[in-house]
Backbone as JSON, one array per atom type, in Angstrom:
{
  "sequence": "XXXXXXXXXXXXXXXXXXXXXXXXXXXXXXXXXXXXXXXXXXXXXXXXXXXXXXXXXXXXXXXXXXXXXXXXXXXXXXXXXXXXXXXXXXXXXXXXXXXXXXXXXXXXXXXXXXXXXXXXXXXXXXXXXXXXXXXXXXXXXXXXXXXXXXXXXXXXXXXXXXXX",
  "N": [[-64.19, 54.96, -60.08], [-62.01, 52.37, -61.21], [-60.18, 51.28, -63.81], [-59.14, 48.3, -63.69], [-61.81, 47.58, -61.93], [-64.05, 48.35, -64.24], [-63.18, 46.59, -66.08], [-63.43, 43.98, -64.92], [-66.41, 44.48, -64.66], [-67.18, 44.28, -67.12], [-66.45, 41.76, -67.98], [-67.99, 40.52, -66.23], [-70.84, 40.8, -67.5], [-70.24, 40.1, -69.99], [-70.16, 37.24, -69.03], [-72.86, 37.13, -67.99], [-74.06, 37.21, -70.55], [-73.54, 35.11, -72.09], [-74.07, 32.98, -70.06], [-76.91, 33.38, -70.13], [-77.35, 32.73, -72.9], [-76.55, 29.6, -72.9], [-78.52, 28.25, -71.27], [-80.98, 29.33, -72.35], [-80.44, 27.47, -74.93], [-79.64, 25.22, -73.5], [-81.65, 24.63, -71.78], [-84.18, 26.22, -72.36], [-84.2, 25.16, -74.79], [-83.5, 25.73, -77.39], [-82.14, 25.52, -80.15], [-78.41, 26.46, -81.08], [-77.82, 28.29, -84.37], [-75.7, 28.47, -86.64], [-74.26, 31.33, -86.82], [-75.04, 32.12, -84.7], [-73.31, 30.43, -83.1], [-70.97, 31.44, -83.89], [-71.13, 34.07, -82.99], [-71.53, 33.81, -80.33], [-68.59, 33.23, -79.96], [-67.25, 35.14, -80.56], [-68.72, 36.73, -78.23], [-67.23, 35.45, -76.01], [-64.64, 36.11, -76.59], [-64.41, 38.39, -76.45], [-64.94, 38.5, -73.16], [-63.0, 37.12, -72.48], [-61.0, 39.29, -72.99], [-61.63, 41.29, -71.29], [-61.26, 39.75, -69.23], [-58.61, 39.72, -68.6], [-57.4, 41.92, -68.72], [-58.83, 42.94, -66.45], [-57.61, 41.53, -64.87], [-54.37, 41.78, -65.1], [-54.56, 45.2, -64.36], [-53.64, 47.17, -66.3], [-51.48, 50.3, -66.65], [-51.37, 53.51, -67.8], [-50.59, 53.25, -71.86], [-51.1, 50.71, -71.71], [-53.59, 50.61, -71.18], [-55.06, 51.47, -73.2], [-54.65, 49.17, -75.34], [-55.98, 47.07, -74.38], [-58.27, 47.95, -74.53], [-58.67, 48.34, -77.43], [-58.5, 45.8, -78.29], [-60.72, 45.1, -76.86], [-62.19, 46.1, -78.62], [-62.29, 45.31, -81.28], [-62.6, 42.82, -80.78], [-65.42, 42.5, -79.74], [-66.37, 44.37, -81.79], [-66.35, 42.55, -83.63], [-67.68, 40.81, -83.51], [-70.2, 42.47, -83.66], [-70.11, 43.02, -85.97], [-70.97, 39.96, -87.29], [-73.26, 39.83, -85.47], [-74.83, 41.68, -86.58], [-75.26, 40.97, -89.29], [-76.61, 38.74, -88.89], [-78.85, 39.88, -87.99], [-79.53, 41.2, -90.62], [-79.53, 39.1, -92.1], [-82.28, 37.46, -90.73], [-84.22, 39.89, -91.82], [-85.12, 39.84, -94.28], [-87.03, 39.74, -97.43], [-88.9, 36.49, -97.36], [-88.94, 35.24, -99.89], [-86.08, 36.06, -100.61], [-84.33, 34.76, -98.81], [-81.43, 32.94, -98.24], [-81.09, 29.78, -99.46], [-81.32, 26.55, -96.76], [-77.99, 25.69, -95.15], [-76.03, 22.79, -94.23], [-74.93, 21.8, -90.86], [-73.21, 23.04, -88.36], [-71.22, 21.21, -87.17], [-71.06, 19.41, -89.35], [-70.18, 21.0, -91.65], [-67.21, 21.5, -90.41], [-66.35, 19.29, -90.22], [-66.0, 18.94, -93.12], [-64.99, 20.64, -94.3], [-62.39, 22.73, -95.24], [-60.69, 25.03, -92.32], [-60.72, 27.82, -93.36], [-63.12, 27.59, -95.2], [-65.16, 26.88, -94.04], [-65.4, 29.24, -92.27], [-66.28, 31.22, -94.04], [-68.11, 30.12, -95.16], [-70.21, 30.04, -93.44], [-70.13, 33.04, -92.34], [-71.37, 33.87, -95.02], [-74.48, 32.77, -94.57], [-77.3, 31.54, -93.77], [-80.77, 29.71, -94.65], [-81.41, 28.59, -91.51], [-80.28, 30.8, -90.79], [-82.31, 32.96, -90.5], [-84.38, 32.38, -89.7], [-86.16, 32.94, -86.86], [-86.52, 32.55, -83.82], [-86.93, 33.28, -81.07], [-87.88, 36.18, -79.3], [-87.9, 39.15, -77.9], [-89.39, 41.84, -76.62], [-90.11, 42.48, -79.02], [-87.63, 42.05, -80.64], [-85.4, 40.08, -81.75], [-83.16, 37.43, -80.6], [-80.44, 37.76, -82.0], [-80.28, 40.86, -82.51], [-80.46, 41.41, -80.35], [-78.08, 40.8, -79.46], [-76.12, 42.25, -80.89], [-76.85, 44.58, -79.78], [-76.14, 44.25, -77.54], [-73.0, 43.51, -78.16], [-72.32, 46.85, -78.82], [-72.87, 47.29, -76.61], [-70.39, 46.93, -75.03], [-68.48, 47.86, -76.46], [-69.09, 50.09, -76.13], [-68.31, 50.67, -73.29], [-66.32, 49.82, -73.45], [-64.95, 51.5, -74.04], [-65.88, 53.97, -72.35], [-64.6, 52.88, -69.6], [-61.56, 53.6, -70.45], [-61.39, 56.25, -71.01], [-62.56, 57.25, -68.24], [-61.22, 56.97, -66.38], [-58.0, 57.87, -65.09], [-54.82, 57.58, -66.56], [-53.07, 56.09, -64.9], [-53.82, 55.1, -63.12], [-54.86, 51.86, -61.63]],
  "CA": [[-63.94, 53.57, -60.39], [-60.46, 52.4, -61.56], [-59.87, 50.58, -64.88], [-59.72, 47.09, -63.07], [-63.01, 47.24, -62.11], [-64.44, 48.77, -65.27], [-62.97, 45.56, -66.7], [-64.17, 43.26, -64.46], [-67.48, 44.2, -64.72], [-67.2, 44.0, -68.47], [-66.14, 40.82, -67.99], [-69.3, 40.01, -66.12], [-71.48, 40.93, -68.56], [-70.53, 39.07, -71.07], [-70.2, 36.4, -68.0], [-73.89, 36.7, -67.58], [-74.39, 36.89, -71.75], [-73.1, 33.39, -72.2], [-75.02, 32.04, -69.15], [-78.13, 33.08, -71.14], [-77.24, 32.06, -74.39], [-76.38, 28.56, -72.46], [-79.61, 28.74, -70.67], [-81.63, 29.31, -74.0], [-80.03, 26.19, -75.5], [-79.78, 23.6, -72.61], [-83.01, 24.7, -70.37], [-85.54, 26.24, -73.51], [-84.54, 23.89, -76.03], [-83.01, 26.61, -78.96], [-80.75, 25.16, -81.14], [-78.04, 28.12, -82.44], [-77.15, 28.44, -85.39], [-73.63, 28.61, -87.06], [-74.16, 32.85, -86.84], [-75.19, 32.12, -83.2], [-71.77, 30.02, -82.15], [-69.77, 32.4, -84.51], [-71.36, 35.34, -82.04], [-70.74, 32.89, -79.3], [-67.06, 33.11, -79.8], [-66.65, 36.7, -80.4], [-68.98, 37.51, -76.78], [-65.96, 34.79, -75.12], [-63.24, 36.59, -76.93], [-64.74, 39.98, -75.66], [-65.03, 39.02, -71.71], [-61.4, 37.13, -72.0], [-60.34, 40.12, -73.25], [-62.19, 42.36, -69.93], [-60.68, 39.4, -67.93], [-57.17, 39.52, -68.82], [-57.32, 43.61, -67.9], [-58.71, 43.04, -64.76], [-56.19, 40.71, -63.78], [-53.88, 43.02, -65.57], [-54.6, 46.27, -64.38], [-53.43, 48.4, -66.93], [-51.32, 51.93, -67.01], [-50.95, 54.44, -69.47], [-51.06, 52.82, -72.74], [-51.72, 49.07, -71.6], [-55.33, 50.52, -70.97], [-55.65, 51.37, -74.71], [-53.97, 47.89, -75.8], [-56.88, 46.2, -73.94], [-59.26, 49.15, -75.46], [-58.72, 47.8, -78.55], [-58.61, 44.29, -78.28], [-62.36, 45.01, -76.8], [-63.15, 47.09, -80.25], [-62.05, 43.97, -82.54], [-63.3, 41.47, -80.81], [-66.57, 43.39, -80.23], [-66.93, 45.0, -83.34], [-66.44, 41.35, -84.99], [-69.26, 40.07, -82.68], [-71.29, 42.99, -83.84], [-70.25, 42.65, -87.12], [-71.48, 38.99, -87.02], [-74.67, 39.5, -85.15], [-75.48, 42.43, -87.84], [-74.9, 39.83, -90.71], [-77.46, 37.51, -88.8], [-80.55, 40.79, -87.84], [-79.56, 41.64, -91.93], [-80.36, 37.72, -92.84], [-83.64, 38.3, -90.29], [-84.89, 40.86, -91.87], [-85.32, 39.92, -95.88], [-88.52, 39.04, -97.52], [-88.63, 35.07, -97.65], [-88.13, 34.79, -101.06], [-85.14, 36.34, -100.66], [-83.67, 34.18, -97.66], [-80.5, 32.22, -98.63], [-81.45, 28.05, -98.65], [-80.51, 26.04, -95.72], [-77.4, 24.73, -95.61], [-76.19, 21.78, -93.16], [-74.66, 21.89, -89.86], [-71.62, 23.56, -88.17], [-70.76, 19.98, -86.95], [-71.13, 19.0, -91.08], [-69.16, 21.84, -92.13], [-66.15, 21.7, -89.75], [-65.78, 17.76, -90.44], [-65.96, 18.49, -94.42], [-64.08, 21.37, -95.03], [-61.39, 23.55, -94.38], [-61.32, 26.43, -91.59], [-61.57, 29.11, -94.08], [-64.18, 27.84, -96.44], [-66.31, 27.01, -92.88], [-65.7, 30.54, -91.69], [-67.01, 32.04, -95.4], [-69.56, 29.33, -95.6], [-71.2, 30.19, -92.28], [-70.43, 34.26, -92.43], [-72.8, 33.73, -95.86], [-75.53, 32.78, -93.44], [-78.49, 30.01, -94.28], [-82.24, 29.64, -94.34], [-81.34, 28.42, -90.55], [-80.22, 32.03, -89.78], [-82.91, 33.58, -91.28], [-85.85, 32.13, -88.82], [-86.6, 33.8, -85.45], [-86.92, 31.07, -82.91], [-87.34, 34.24, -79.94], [-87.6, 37.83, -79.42], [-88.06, 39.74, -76.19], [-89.61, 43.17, -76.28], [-90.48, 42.54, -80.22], [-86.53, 42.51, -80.96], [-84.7, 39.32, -81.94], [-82.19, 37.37, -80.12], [-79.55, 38.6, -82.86], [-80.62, 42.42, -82.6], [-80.59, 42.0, -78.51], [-76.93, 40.45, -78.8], [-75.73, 43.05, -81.82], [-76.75, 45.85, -78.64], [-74.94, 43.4, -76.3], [-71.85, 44.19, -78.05], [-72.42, 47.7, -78.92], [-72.5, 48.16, -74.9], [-69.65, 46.35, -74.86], [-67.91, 48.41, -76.98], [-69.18, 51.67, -75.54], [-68.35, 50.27, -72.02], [-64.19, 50.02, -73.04], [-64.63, 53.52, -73.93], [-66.1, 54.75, -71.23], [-63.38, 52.8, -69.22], [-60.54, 53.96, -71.07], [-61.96, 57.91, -70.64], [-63.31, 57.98, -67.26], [-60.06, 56.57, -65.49], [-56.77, 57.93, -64.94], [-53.62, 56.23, -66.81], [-52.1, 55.89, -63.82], [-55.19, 54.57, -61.83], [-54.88, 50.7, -62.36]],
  "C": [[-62.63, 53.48, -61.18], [-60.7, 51.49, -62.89], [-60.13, 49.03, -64.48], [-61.11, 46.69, -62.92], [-64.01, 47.26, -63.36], [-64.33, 47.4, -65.78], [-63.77, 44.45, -66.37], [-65.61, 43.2, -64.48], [-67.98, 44.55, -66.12], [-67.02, 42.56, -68.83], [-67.5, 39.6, -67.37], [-70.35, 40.23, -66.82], [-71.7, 40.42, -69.31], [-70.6, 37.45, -70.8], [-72.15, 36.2, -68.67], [-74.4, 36.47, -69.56], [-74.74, 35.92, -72.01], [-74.1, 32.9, -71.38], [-76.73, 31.89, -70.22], [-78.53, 32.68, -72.13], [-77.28, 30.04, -73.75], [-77.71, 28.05, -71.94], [-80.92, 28.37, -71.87], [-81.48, 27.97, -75.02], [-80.56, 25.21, -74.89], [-81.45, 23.5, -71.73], [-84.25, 25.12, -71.57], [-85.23, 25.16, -74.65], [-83.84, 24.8, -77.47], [-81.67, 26.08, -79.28], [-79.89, 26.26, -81.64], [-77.79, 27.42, -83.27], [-75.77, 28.66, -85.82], [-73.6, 30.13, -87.13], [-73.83, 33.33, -85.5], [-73.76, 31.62, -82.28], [-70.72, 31.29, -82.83], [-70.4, 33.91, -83.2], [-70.93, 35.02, -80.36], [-69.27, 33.33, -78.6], [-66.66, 34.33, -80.03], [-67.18, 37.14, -79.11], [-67.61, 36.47, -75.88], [-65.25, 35.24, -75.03], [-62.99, 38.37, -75.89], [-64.22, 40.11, -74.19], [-63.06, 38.49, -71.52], [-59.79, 38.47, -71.79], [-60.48, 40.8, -71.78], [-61.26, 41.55, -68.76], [-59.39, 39.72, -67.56], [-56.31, 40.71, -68.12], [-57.69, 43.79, -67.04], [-57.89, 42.68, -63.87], [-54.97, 41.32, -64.07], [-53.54, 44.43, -64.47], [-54.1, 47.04, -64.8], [-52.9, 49.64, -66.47], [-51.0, 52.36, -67.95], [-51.36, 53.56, -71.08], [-51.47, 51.43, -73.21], [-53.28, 49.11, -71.42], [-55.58, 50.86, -72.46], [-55.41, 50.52, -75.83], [-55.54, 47.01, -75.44], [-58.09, 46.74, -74.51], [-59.55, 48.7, -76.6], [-59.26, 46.68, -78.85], [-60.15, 44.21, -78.3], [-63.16, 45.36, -77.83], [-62.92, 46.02, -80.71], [-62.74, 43.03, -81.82], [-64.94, 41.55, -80.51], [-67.36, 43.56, -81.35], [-67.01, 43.51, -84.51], [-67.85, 40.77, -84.3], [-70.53, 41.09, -83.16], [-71.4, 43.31, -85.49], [-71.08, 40.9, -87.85], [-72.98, 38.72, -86.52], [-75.29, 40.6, -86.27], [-75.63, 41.85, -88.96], [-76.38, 39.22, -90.04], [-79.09, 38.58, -89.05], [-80.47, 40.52, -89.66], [-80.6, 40.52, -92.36], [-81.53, 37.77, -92.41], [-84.33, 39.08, -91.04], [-85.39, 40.63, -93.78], [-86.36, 39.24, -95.95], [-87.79, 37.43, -97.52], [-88.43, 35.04, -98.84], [-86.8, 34.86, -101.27], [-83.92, 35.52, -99.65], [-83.0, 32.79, -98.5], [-81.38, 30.57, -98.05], [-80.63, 27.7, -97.47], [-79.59, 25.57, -95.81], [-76.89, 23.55, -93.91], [-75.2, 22.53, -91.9], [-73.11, 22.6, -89.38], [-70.71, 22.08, -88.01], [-70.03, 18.9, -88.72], [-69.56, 19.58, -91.59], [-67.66, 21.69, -91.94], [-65.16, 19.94, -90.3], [-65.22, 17.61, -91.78], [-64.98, 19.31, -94.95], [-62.74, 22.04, -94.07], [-61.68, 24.63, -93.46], [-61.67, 27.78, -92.01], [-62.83, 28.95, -94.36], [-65.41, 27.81, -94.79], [-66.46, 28.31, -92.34], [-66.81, 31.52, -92.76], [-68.15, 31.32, -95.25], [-70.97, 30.07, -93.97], [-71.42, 31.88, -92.1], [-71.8, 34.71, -93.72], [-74.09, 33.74, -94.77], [-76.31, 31.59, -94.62], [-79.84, 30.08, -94.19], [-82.25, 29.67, -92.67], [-81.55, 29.81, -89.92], [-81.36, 33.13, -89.79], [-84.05, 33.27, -89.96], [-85.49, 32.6, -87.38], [-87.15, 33.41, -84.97], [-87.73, 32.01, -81.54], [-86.98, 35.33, -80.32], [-88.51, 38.1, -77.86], [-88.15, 41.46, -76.63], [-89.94, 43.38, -78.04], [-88.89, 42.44, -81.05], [-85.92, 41.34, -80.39], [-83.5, 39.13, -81.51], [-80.77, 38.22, -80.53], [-79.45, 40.27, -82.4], [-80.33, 42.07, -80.72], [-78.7, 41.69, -78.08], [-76.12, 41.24, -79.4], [-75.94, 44.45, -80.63], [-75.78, 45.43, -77.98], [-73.62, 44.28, -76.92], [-71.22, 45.6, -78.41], [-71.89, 48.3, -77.61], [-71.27, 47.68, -74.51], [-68.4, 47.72, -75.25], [-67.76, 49.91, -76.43], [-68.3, 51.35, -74.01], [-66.79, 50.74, -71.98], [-64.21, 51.23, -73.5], [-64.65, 53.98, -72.81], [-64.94, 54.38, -69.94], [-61.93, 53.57, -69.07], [-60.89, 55.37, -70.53], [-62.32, 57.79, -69.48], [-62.16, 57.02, -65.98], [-58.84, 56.67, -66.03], [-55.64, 57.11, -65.25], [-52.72, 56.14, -65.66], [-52.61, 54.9, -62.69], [-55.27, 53.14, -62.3], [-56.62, 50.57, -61.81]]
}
């Protein structure tokens, strides 16, 4: 398999991610959370990234330019959904109060303090609306970009810089 594809079907992946996250919202009824759009926008950033290198095709060190890109924007998505399992996982006493809406936030403040205010996390992020196989949306999308991450490795290593 050549780099192109590798991409492309990194790109579907996080293709079909989204659909389910979309899916989960509009067709079950789950409201996200401000942890949930912030993970949102790092699995988007991820596949634009897979798309960009498919359409791309990469040699030599344009495949470890795109390599990257997939680690950061990845690793922030799995930094992000690890923030949310963390909030998940504390006794209730311990679970930060609720605070109001991303819609709230974005209207009231600035784009930093909304990025800090929402990386904090909220009572919101804290409750566990679903889980599949005993293992919370968060924790199933924190793998998501784990495989993500492994995936532009395995890319990067198992095709020839020359091989678009």
């Amino acid at each position: 398999m050549n780099f192109r594809l590798f991409s492309l079907l990194g790109f579907l992946a996080t293709v079909g991610a989204m659909g389910f996250a979309l899916w989960l919202e509009h067709v079950q009824g789950l409201e996200p959370c401000p942890l949930c759009i912030f993970q949102r926008v790092a699995m988007i950033a991820t596949g634009l990234v897979f798309l960009l290198a498919a359409l791309h095709g990469p040699r030599g060190t344009g495949r470890w330019v795109y390599a990257l890109l997939v680690w950061l924007s990845a690793g922030a998505g799995m930094a992000i959904a690890g923030r949310h399992v963390w909030l998940q996982s504390l006794p209730e006493d311990q679970v930060p109060a609720c605070g109001p809406t991303l819609d709230f936030l974005t209207d009231s403040l600035p784009l930093w303090d909304v990025v800090a205010t929402v990386l904090r996390g909220d009572g919101n992020c804290a409750v566990i609306d679903a889980a599949w196989l005993g293992i919370s949306l968060p924790a199933w999308t924190l793998i998501g970009f784990v495989g993500l991450v492994l995936w532009a490795g395995v890319a990067l290593l198992a095709t020839r810089p020359d091989n678009r």
